[in-house]
C-alpha positions, 0 to 999 in steps of 0.5 A: 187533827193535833198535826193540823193545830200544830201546822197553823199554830206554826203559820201564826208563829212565822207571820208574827215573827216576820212582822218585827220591824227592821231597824233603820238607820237614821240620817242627818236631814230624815223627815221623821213622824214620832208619835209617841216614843215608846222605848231607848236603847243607849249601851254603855260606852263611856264618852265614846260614839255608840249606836242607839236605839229608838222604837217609836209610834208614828202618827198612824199608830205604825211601829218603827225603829231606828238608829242613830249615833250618839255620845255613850251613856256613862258620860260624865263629863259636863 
């Protein structure tokens, strides 16, 4: 009985785990439904180019992530 909790314990466990969203990334002229943006990822950089990160709701309540390049977060150059 332990071995068969522990067996559909481990299912659940790879379900959810393969129901992460992948990121994708973004291109100049994607139509994009952002609901609600519910987290940014800038790395540090200083001014130089680096690569983003945005999860957001859509306007059916789905998960997405993406991409994109922008100007790094430790710019101080007005």
């Amino acid at each position: 009985m332990k071995n068969l909790i522990w067996i559909a314990g481990l299912s659940l466990f790879a379900q959810l785990a393969n129901a992460a969203p992948q990121a994708t990334p973004y291109h100049y002229g994607d139509e994009l439904d952002i609901a609600k943006v519910v987290s940014v990822n800038v790395p540090n950089g200083g001014c130089s180019v680096v690569e983003a990160t945005m999860t957001y709701l859509d306007s059916r309540g789905e998960t997405h992530v993406m991409t994109y390049l922008r100007q790094g977060a430790d710019c101080n150059d007005y």
